[in-house]
Every structure is written in structure tokens, then in C-alpha cells.
C-alpha positions in Angstrom: 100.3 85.2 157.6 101.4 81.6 158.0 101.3 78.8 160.9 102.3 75.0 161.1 99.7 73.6 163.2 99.7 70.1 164.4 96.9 67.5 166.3 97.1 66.8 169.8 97.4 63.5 171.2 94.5 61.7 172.2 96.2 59.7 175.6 103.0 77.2 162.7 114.7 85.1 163.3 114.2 88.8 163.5 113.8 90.2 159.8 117.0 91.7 158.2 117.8 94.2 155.7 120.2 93.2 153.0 121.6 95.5 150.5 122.7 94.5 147.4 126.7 95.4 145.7 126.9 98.8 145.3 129.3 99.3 141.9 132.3 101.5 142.8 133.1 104.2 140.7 136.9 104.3 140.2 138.8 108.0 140.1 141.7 108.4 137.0 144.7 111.1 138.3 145.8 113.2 135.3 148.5 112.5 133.3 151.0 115.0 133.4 154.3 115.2 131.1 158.1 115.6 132.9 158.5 119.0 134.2 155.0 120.0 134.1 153.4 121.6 137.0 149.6 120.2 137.1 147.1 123.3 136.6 144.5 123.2 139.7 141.5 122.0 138.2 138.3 124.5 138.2 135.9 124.4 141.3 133.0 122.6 140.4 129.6 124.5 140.9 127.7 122.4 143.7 124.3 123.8 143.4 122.7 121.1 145.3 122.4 117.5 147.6 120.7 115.1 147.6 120.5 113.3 151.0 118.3 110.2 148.9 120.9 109.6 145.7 123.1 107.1 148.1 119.8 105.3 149.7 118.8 104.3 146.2 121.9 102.4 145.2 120.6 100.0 147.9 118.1 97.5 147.2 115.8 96.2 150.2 115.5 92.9 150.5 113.4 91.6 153.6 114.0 88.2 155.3 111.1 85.9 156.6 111.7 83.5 158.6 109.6 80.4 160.4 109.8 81.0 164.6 109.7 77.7 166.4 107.4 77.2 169.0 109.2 76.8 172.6 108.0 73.9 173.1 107.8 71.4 170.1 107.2 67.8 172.4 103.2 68.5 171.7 103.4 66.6 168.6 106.6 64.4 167.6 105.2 63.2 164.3 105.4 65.7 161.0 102.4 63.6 159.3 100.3 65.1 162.1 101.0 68.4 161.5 100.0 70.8 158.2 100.5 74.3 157.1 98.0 77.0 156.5 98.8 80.8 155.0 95.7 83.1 154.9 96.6 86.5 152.4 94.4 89.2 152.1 95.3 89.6 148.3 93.8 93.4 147.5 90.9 92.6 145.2 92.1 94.5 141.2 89.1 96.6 141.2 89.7 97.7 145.1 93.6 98.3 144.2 92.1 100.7 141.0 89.6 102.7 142.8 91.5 103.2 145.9 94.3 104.8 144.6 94.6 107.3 147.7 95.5 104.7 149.7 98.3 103.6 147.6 99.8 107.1 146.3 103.5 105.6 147.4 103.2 103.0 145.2 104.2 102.9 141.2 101.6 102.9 139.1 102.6 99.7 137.4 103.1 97.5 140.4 99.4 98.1 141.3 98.5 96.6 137.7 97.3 92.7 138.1 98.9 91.6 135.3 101.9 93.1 138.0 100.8 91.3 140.9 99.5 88.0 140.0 102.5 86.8 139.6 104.5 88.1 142.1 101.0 86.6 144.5 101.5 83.2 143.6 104.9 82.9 144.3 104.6 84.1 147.6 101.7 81.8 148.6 103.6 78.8 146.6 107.1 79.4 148.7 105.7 78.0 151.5 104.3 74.9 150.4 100.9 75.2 152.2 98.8 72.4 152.8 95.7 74.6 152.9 95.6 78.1 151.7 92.8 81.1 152.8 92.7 84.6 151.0 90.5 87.3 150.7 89.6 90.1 148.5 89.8 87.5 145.4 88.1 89.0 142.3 90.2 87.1 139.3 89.3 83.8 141.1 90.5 82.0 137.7 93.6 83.3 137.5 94.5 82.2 140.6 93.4 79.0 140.4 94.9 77.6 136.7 98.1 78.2 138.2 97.0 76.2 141.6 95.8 73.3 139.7 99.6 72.9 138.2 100.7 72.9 141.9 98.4 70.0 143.1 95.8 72.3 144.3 91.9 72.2 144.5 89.7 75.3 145.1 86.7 76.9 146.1 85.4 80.5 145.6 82.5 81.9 147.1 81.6 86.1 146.1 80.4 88.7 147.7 76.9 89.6 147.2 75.8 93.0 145.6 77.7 95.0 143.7 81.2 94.1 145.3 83.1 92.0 142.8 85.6 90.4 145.1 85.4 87.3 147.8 86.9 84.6 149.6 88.9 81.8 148.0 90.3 78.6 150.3 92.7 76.2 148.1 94.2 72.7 149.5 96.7 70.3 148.2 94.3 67.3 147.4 97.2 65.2 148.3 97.1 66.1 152.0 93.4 66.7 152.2 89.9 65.5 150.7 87.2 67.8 151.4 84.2 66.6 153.4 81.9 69.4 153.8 81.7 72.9 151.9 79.6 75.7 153.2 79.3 79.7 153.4 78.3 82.4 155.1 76.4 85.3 153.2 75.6 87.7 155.8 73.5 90.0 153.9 70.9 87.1 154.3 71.1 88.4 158.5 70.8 92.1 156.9 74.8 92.0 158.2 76.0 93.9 155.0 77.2 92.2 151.9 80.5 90.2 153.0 80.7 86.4 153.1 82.6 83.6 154.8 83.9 80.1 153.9 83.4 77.2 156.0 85.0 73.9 155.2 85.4 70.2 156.4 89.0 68.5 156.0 90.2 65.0 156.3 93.3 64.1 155.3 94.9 61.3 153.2 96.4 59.4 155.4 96.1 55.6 156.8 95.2 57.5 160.4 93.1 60.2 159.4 91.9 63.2 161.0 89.3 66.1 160.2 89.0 69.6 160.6 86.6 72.8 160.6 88.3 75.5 158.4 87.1 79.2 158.5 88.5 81.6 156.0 86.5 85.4 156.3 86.7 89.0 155.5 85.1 91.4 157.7 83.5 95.0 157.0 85.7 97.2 156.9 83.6 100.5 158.2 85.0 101.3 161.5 81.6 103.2 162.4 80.2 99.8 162.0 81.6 97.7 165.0 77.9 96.1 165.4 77.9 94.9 162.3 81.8 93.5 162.4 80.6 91.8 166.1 77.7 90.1 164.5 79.4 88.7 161.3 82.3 86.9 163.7 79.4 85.7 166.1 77.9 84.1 163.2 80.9 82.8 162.1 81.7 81.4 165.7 78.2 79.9 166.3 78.7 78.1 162.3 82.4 77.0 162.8 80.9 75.1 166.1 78.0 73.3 164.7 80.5 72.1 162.2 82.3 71.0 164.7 79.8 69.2 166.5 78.5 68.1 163.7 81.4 65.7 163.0 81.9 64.3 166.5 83.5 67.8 167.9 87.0 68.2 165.7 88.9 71.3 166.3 89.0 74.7 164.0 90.6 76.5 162.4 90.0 80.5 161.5 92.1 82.5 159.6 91.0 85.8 157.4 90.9 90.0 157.6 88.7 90.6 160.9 89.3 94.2 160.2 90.2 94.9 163.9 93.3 95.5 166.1 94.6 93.6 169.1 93.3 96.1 170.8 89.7 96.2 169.9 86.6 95.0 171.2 86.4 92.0 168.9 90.0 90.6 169.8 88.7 90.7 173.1 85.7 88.3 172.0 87.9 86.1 169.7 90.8 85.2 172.9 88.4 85.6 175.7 84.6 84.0 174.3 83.0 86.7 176.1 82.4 90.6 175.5 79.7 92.8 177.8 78.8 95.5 175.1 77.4 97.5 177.9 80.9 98.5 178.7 81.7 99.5 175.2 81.5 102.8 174.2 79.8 102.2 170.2 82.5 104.6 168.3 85.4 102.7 169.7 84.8 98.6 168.8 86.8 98.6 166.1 89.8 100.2 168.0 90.8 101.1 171.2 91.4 105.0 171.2 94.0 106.0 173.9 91.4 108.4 175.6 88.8 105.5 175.8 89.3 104.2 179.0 88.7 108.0 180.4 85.2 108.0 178.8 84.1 105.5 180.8 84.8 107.1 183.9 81.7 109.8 182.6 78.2 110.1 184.0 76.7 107.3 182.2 74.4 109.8 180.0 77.3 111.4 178.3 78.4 107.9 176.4 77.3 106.8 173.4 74.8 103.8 173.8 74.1 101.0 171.6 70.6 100.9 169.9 68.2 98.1 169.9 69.1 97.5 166.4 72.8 97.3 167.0 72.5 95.3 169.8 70.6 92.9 167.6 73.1 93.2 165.3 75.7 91.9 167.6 73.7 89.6 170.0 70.9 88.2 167.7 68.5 90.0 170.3 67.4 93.8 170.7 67.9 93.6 174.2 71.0 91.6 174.7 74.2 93.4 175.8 76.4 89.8 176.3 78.1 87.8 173.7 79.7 84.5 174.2 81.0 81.5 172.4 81.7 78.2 173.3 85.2 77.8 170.6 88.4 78.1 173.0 90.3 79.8 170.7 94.1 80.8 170.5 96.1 82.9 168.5 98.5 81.2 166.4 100.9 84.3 166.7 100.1 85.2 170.7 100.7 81.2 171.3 104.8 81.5 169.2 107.4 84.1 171.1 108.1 86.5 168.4 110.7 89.3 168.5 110.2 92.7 169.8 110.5 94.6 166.3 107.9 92.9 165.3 105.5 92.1 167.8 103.0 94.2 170.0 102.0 93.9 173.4 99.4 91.2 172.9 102.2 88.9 171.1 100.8 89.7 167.5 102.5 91.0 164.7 103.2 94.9 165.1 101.6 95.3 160.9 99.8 93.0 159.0 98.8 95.5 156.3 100.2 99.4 155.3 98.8 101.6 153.4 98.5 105.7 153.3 95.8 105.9 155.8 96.4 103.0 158.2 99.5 100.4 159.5 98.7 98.3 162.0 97.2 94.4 162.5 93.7 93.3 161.4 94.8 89.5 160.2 94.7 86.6 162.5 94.9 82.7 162.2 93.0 81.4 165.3 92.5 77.8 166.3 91.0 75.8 169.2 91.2 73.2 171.4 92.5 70.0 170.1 95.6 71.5 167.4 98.6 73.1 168.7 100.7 76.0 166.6 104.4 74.6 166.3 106.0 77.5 164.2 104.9 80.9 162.7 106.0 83.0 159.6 107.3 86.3 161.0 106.0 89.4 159.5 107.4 92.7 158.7 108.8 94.9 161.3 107.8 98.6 160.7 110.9 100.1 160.2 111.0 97.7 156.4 106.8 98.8 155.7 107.9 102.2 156.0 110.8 102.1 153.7 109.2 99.9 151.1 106.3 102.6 151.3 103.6 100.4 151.7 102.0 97.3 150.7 101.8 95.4 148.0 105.2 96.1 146.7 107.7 94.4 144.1 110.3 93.6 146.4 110.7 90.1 146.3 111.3 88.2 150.0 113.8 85.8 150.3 113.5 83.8 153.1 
């Protein structure tokens, strides 16, 4: 995901298909001698067609394009404005292990030595100002070939036995860092995952700071208390940050593990969520059934525990959430196209794999910035033919 944001004043194309040259295969006539009559030649024994031979002289070959926000008079100045990607990399020992959820996938392309490179051209082509990814186990990889593109770095790891964490990178250039802190939520008995949360100023004769949040979420759908309470701490973090330096706006980008439709999005856009409404099985994602359930007698849903509530709330007996961050999308906030954005304005599929395709990435930023374009993402029709992500296809763009 990608988004040019800019400051406020005080007084971030549909996708094509392209197919590459097919060769034609040229047909010779027999030569035949004067007066000769031409023998019919044999029937050939068809035993079989193949409906997929022609597809694979085609080559995909996806288009991403930047989508201009409607209305650019927010910000006329380009030193006021920056660009942030956030990836969700797949960590190398989560790309091994899983190999279920990437069956469609060669076996080779899964390989790191594969993928690294094909990674850091794809976070380079867009000449980020700050860049945010997740499931980052070869950290040092990553970063020797950042350094030779004017980048600095910071990784902080997952605690336990989970190899793999979150990585922010900036162009030193643009932006000094001013702050560096983290989030390891096992320390709130929250599981083992971990955020970033870093200070910016950049280098220029007027500068101007900002909070910026990079996380990755659990991904247990079973576990929606535990999802709610890692954002709330990430929310209540990111705004003493804030405050901290005389209220500067934020920036969150990251895997939040959750659809447009879930509970969580509703938190995120809205800085309120009654969990006594919320049926416990169904915070990561709205089922289509869901709404029905409510409508039972109230002893046939599935309550919250005290020790889930205090997992979302801080408090055993809280069923409210709130935070003060007006936040927006940075996708919902750009028009998009209808193949590939859903009914919330978010991309139709930030991730695909065997088991799931759908949105769980967001950039989100608050009061004080303003999104001014957005990278448009893959509409489902290319996931399903390139049979899941990560793939080899290059992007042009």
C-alpha cells in the first residue's frame, strides 16, 4: 500500500492486463511437381485439448497506477508533502512453514534468495520518503541494500519464539528522527506481537514533525479481544506522542488483520466501539448472518468475559472503547475504481492466499495531514490469475 500525504495549512487508472507478443507459427504448403495431383494428407489423431495451452503464451503484466485526490488545492507546495508505503513482506520462516497457504505458488518463488530482490525493487519504485513493513525476519538484508538508497532503519522483533517483526526505514534526506519507541504487547499479557512508534522532522528550512505507527496485529480470528486491545494501545501511544510534541498529526500504517467490515474498522474510522453489541466470534469479520444474531434473546449470544473485556478496555467491566485520534483512511479519503474498491472505499484485496483474499492493510492518518494520491491495488480478477501472492510477475507501473 502507498499514499502521498501532505500538511495542512495553519491560516497519497483502473489496473490493466497486458500481454506480451505471442510468436506466430508460420504454415509451409507442399511442393508439388507439374502434373502431380497432391495425395490428401493422413488425419491426424486428436486425442486431446487443452483449453490452458493458448492462456500460457500470454504473460500478465499488471499496471499500478497513483489516483489523484479530487481535490488537490489542500496543499499547493510538493515540499510539504511526503510518501509513505507500508508492505507486509511474508516473514522467510512464515513463507516455509505455511506452505498450505501457498500451494499455487512455485516452489522457487517462495525461496528468499527469490524474493528479496524482487521486495526491494518494489518498495524502491516508488521513491518513499518513509517506508513501514511487517513480518521482517532477514532485517539485514533488507537494510544493506537501503543504506545504498539513502535510507536509515529501525527493527524492533517479536518476542518469544516468533522470529519475525516490524521494520520502519526513511530517507535521512527528508527526515531526522526525533523519537524512537515500541510497543511489546506481551508486557500487557496481549500475546507476543509488537509495534513501532516514531517521531519525524524533516530537513527543511520550515520544518514540521510527525507521529509514525507501523504494526502487525494477531492474526487468530478467535482472538478479536486480543486484536481490540493491541490497536487501543497503539491508539492511546500514538496520542501521547502526539501530545507529547505540542499535538502533531499521525500517521498509522501496518497489517491490522481485519476487514472493512469488522468490528475494529469500526473503532479505527469511528473512535468508538460498544462491545456489548458485538457478538465475540464475529470481531474480526462481519459474517453475513451476524446482524440476525442479534435480533436473539439475549442469552443465546456469545458474551464477552471479564478477561476479554479487559483485554479490549483495560478494565473487566468495561464494554466501551474510545479514542481521541480522528483518523481517516488514506484509501476511503481517494475515489478509487469499482474493480478494485469495496463498499467502504478500500481496496477490494490487499493480500491472497489459499485460505483467504480480502483487505486487512490500512494507512490511517489524522487531523492535521491530508492524503493527495493513492497507489491502486490489484483488482481480483489479476490475484486470481496470478494465483496468489507473492508472485514473480513484475509490475510496471
Amino acid at each position: 500500500m502507498g499514499c502521498e500525504t501532505s500538511w495542512l495549512s495553519s491560516a497519497h487508472t483502473p489496473l490493466a492486463a497486458l500481454a506480451l507478443h505471442r510468436p506466430c507459427r508460420r504454415w509451409r504448403l507442399p511442393a508439388y511437381s507439374a502434373g502431380e495431383t497432391p495425395e490428401a494428407p493422413a488425419p491426424k489423431d486428436r486425442r486431446w485439448y487443452n483449453p490452458e495451452r493458448r492462456r500460457r503464451l500470454y504473460t500478465l503484466k499488471p499496471v499500478r497506477r497513483w489516483i489523484e485526490a479530487e481535490d488537490l488545492s489542500l496543499s499547493n507546495s510538493r515540499n510539504d508533502r511526503f510518501v509513505l508505503v507500508s508492505y507486509n513482506i511474508l516473514a522467510d520462516k512464515n513463507a516455509s512453514h505455511h506452505r498450505d497457504l501457498y500451494w499455487k505458488i512455485p516452489f522457487d518463488v517462495m525461496k528468499w534468495d527469490s524474493r528479496k530482490g524482487l521486495i526491494f525493487q518494489e518498495i524502491c519504485r516508488w521513491n518513499a520518503d518513509i517506508v513501514c513493513l511487517q513480518e521482517v525476519d532477514r532485517y539485514g538484508d533488507i537494510l544493506m541494500n537501503m543504506k545504498k538508497k539513502g535510507y536509515a532503519g529501525s527493527y524492533k522483533g517479536r518476542m518469544g519464539v516468533a522470529k519475525d517483526g516490524c521494520a520502519i526505514f526513511w530517507k535521512v534526506k527528508r527526515f531526522r528522527l526525533l523519537e524512537e519507541d515500541y510497543i511489546e504487547f506481551s508486557a500487557f499479557g496481549l500475546r507476543n506481537n509488537v509495534a513501532q512508534l516514531f517521531v519525524f522532522e524533516k530537513c527543511e528550512a520550515d520544518p514540521r514533525r510527525l507521529v509514525v505507527g507501523n504494526i502487525h496485529v494477531l492474526f487468530n480470528p478467535k482472538r478479536g479481544d486480543i486484536k481490540l486491545g493491541q490497536v487501543r494501545l497503539l491508539l492511546s501511544k500514538a496520542k501521547a506522542l502526539s501530545e507529547k510534541w505540542d499535538n502533531i498529526p499521525v500517521v498509522l500504517a501496518g497489517d491490522f488483520n481485519s476487514t472493512p467490515e469488522s468490528a475494529i474498522y469500526e473503532f479505527l474510522s469511528t473512535s468508538e466501539l460498544d462491545i456489548a453489541t458485538r457478538d465475540r466470534r464475529y470481531i474480526f469479520v462481519q459474517d453475513r448472518w451476524e446482524f440476525a444474531l442479534y435480533d436473539l434473546p439475549s442469552f443465546l449470544k456469545f458474551h464477552w468475559t471479564d478477561e476479554e473485556l479487559k483485554n479490549i478496555t483495560g478494565q473487566s467491566k468495561c464494554t466501551k472503547l474510545e479514542h481521541p485520534l480522528k483518523l481517516h483512511s488514506a484509501y476511503a479519503s481517494v475515489k478509487g475504481n469499482a474493480r478494485t474498491r469495496g463498499p467502504h472505499g478500500e481496496p477490494l484485496a490487499t493480500t491472497h492466499h489459499s485460505k483467504f483474499l480480502g483487505t486487512v492493510d490500512y494507512i490511517w492518518y489524522s487531523t492535521g495531514l491530508a492524503c493527495t494520491r493513492v497507489l491502486d491495488t490489484f483488482s481480483v480478477d489479476i490475484l486470481r490469475k496470478l494465483g496468489g501472492l507473492p508472485t514473480k510477475v513484475l509490475f510496471i507501473y
